[in-house]
N, CA and C of each residue as an Amber inpcrd file, in Angstrom:
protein
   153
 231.2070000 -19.8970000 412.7320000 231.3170000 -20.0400000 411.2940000
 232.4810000 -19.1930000 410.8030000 233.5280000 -19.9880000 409.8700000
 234.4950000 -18.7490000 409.2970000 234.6750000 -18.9740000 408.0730000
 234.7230000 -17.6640000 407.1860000 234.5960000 -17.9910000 405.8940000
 236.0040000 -17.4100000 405.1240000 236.4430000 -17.8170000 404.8930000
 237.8200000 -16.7780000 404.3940000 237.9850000 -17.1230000 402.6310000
 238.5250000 -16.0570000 402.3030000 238.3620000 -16.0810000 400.5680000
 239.4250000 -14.8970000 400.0420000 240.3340000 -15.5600000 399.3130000
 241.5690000 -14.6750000 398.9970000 240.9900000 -14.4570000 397.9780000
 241.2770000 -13.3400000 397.2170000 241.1880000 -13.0610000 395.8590000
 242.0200000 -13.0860000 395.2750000 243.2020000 -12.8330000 395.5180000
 244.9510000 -12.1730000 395.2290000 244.7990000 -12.9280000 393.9180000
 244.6140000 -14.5640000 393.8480000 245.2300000 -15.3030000 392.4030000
 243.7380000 -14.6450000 391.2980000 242.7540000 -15.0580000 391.4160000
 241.9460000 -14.5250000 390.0890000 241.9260000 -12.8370000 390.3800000
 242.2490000 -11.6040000 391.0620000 242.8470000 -10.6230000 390.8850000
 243.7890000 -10.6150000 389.5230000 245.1250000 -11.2960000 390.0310000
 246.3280000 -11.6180000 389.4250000 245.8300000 -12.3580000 387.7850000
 245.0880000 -13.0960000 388.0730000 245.1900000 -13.7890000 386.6620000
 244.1810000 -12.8750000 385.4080000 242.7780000 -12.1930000 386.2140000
 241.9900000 -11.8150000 385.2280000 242.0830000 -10.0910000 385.1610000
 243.1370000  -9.6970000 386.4360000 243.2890000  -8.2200000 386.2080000
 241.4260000  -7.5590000 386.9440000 241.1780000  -8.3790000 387.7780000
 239.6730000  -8.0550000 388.0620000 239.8040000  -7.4040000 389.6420000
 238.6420000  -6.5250000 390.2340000 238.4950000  -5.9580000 391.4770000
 237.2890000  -6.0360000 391.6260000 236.7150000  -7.1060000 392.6540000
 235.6280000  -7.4610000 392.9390000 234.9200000  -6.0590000 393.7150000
 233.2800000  -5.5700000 393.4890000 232.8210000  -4.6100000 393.6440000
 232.5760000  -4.1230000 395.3820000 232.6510000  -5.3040000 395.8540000
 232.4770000  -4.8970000 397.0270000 233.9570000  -5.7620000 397.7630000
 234.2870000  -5.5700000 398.6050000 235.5290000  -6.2800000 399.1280000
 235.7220000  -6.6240000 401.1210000 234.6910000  -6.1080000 401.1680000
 234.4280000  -6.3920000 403.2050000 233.1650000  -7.3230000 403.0730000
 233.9230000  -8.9830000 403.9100000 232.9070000  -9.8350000 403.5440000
 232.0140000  -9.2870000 404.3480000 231.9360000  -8.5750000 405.2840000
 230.6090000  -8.0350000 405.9140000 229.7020000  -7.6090000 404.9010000
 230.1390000  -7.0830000 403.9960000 229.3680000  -6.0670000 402.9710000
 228.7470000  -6.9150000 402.0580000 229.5320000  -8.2640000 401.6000000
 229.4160000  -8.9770000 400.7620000 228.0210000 -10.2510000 401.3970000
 228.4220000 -10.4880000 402.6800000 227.3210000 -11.4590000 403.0740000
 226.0630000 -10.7220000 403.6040000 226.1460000  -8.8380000 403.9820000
 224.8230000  -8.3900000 404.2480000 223.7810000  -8.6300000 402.4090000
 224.5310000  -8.0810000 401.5680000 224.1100000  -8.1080000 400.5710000
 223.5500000  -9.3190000 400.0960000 223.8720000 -10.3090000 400.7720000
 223.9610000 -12.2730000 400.1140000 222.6760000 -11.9580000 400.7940000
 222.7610000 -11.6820000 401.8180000 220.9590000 -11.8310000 402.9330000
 219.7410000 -11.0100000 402.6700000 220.1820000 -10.2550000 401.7270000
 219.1430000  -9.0200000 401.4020000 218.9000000  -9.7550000 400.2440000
 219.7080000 -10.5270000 399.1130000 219.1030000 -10.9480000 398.3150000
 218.1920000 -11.8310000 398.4200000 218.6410000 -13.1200000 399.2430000
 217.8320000 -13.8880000 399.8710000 216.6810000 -13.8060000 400.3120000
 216.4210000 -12.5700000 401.2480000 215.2340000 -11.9430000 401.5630000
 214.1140000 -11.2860000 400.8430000 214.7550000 -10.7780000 399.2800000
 214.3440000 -10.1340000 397.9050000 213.1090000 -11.1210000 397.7580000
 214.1300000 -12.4790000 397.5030000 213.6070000 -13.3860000 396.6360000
 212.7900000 -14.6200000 397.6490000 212.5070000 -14.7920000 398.5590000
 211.5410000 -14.9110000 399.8500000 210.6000000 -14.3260000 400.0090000
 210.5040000 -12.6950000 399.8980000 209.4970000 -12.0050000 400.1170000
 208.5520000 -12.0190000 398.4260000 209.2440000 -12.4080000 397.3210000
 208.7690000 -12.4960000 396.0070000 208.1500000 -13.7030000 396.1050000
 208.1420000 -14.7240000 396.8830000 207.2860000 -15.6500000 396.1940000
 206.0570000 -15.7910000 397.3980000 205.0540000 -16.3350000 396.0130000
 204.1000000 -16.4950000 397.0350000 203.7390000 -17.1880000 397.8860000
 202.2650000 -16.7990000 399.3750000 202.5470000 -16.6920000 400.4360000
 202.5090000 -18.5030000 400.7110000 201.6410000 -19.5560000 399.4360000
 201.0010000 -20.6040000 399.5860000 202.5470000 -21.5070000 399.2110000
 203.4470000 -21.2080000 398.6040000 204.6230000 -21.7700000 398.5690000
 205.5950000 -21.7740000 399.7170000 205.6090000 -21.3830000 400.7630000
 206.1250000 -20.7890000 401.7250000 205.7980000 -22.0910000 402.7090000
 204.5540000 -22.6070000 402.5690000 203.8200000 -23.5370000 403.5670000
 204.2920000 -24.8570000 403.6540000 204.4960000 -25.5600000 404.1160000
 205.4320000 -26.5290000 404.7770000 204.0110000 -27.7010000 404.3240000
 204.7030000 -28.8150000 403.1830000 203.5250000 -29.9060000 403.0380000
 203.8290000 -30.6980000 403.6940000 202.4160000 -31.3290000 404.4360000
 202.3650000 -32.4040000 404.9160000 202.3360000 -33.5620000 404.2470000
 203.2670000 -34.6490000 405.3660000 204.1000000 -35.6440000 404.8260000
 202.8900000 -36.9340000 404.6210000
């Protein structure tokens, strides 16, 4: 999988510095949210309906 993502032009255009900047840092954080909001719902939604 490769993910690549310049910032340089919306840098340049909005004068902005994104808070974190090592996509490592950026996709551990994507997975922890993910995991936030997984472990928040409940356990009967989780369950796989039969077809």
């Amino acid at each position: 999988m490769t993910m690549i993502a310049d910032t340089a032009r919306i840098r340049a255009t909005l004068d902005w510095t994104p808070q974190y900047d090592s996509l490592d840092t950026i996709a551990r954080h994507a997975l922890a949210w993910e995991e936030k909001l997984l472990a928040q719902r409940p356990q009967e939604a989780l369950q796989a309906v039969p077809a």
